[in-house]
C-alpha positions as CSV (number, residue, x, y, z in Angstrom):
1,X,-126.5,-89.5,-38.0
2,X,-128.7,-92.8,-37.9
3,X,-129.5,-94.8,-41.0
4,X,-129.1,-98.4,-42.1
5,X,-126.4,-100.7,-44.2
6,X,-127.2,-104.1,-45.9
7,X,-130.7,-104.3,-43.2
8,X,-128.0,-103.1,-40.5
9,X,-129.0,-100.1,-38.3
10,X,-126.0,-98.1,-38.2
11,X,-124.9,-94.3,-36.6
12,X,-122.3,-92.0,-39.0
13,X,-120.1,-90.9,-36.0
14,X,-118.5,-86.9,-36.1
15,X,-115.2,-88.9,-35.3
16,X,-114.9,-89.9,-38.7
17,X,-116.1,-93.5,-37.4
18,X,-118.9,-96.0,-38.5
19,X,-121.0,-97.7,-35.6
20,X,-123.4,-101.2,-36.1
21,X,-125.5,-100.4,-33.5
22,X,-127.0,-103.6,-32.6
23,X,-124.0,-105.1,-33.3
24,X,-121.6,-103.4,-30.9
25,X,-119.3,-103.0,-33.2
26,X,-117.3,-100.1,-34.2
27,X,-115.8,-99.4,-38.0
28,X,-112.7,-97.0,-38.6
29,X,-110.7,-96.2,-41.5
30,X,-106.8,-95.2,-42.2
31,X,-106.1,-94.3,-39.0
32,X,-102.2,-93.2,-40.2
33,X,-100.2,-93.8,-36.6
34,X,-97.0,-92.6,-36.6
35,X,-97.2,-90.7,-40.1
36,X,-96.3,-87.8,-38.6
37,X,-93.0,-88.9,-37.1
38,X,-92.1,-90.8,-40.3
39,X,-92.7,-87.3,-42.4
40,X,-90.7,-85.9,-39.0
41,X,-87.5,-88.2,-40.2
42,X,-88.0,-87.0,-43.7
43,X,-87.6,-83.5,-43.0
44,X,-91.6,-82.2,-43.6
45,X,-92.8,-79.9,-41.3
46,X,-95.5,-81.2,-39.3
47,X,-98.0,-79.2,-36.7
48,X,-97.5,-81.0,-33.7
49,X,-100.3,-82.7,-31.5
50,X,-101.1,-85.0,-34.7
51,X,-100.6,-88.3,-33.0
52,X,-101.6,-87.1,-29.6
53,X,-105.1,-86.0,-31.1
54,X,-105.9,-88.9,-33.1
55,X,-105.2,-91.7,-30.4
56,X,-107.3,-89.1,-27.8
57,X,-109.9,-89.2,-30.0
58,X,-109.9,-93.0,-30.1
59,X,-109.8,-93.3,-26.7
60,X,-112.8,-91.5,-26.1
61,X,-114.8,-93.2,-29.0
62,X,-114.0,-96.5,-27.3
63,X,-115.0,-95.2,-23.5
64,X,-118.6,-93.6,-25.0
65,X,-119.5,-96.2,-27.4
66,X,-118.2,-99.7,-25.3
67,X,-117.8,-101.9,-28.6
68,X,-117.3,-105.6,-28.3
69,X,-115.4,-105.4,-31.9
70,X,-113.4,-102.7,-33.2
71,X,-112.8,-103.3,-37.0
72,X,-109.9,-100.8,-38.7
73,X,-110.5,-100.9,-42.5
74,X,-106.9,-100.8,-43.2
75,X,-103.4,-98.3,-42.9
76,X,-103.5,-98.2,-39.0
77,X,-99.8,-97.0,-38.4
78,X,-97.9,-95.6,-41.4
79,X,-94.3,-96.3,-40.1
80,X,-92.2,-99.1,-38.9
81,X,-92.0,-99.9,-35.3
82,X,-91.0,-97.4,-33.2
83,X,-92.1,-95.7,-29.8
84,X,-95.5,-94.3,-31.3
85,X,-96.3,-98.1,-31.6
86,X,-95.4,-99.1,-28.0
87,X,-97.8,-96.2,-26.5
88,X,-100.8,-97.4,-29.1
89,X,-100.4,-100.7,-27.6
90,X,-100.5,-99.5,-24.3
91,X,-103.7,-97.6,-25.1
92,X,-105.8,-100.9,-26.7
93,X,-104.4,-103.2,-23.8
94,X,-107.3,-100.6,-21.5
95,X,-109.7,-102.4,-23.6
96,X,-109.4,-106.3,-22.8
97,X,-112.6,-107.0,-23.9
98,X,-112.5,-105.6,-27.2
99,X,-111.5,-107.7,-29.9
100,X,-109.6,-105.7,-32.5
101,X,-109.2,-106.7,-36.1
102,X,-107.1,-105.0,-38.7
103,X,-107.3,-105.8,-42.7
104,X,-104.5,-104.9,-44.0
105,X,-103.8,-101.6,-45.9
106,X,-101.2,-100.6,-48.3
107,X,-99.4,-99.2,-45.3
108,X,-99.4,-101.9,-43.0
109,X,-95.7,-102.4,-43.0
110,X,-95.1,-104.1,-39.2
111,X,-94.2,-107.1,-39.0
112,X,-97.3,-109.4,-37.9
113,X,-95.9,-110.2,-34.7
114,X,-96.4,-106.9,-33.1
115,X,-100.0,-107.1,-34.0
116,X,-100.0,-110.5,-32.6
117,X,-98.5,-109.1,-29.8
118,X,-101.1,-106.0,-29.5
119,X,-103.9,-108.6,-29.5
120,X,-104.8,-107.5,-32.8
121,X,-106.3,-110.2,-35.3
122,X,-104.8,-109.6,-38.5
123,X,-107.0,-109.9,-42.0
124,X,-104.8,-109.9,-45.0
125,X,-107.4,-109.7,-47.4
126,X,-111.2,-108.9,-46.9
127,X,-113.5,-109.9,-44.0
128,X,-117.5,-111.0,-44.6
129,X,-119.5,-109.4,-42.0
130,X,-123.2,-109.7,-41.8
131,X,-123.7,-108.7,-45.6
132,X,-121.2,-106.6,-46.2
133,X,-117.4,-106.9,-47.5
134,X,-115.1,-105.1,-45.5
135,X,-111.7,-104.2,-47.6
136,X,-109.1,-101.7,-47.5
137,X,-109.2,-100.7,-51.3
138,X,-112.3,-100.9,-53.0
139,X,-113.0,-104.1,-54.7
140,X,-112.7,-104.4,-58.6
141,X,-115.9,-106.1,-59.2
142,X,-118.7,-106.8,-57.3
143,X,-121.8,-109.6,-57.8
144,X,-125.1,-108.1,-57.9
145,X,-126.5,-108.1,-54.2
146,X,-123.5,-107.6,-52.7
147,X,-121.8,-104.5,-50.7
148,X,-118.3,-103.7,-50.5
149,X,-117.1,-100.9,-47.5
150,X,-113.8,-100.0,-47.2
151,X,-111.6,-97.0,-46.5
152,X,-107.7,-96.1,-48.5
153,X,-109.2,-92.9,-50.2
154,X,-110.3,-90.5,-47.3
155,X,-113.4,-89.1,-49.2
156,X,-114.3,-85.5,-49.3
157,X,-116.5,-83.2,-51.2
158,X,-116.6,-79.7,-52.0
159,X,-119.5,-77.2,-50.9
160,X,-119.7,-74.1,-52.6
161,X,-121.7,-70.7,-50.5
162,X,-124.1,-68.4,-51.9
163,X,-121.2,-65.6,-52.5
164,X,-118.8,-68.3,-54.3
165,X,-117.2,-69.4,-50.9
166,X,-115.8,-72.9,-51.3
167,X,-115.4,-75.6,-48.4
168,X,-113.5,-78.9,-48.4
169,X,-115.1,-81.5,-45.9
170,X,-114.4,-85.1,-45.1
171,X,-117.5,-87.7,-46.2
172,X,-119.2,-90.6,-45.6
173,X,-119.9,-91.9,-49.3
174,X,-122.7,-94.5,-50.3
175,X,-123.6,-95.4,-53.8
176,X,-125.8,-98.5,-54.5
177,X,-123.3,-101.3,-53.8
178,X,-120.5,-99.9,-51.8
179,X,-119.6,-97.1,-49.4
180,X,-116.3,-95.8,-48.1
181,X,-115.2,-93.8,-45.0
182,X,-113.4,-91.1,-44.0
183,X,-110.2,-91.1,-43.3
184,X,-109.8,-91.2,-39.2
185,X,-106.4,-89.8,-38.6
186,X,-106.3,-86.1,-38.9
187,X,-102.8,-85.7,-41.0
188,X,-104.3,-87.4,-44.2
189,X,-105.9,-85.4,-46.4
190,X,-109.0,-85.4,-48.5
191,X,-109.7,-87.4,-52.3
192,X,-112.9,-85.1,-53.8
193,X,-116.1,-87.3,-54.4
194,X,-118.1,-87.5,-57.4
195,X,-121.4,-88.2,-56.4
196,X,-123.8,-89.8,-59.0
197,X,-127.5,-89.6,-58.9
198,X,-128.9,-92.1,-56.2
199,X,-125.8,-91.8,-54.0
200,X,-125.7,-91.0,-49.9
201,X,-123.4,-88.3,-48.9
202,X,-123.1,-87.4,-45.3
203,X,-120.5,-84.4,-44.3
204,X,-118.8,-84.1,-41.2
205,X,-119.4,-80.5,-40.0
206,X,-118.7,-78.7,-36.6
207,X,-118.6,-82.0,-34.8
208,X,-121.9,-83.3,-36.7
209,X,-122.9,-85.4,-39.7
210,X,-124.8,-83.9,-42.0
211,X,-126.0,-85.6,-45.4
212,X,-126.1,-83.7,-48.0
213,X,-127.3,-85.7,-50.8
């Protein structure tokens, strides 16, 4: 789904992904790494194939689209270090000529070093890119011109069918002055919009975008 951010021509990806198109550069959101495992240690059941999936589908968003940045908007790997980690590293060091920044989520809990390490160029706080404010949470208040994307609440909405059948779906989610994104990682659950009037909602359906509002 094409459409355009802050003058920015940008494509709604069906991987739960944000792409600046003449920017080369590639927007995702609460990946959760290694969230299964740490529910694993907890004792939660969890279907397995999780972490295999989302770093698959990764890897295939970075071979189609090529990007010269990749940005995540926050809670990359949910766990300490650990072996998940060591195989996610192995995965970005493919990609030598991506640059890779993270801003930091709530759930951010390695040590720097290891995204040091990784090659990844940490942001503790929020990044100014062309326009736009890129945080993890959403920011508090907001000057009047200015646009805030971020991630931290894996957006959904509700449709409802013609004979009362209901369906929950992940979202892309614009109002006037900020928009958040989908969660990326499959084992993370979905936060129910409330669109107002004037707001841009695009689902992600059957492996398409689709706005419905």
């Amino acid at each position: 789904m094409k459409t355009e951010l802050q003058g920015n021509p940008i494509e709604l990806l069906p991987q739960k992904a944000l792409w600046f198109t003449e920017l080369y550069t590639l927007l995702i959101a609460d990946l959760h790494l290694g969230k299964a495992s740490h529910f694993r240690k907890a004792g939660i059941p969890v279907p397995n194939g999780v972490y295999d999936e989302n770093i698959e589908t990764l890897i295939k968003l970075l071979q189609w689209k090529r990007p010269e940045r990749v940005i995540f908007l926050g809670d990359l790997f949910h766990s300490v270090h650990n072996r998940e980690w060591n195989y996610f590293q192995a995965v970005i060091e493919q990609f030598p000529k991506v640059h890779f920044q993270l801003v930091l989520g709530n759930h951010d809990i390695l040590d720097e070093r290891h995204y040091s390490e990784s090659g990844i160029e940490v942001i503790n706080d929020e990044l100014p890119f062309h326009g736009i404010r890129l945080t993890h949470e959403p920011l508090e208040s907001l000057p009047e011109g200015e646009f805030n994307l971020y991630g931290h609440l894996h957006p959904g909405v509700r449709l409802l069918g013609k004979a009362r059948q209901s369906l929950r779906l992940p979202c892309f989610h614009f109002s006037r002055q900020e928009g958040v994104l989908p969660a990326f990682g499959q084992f993370t659950g979905l936060a129910l919009q409330k669109p107002k009037e004037g707001d841009r909602v695009y689902v992600v359906a059957d492996e398409k975008v689709i706005c419905v509002s």
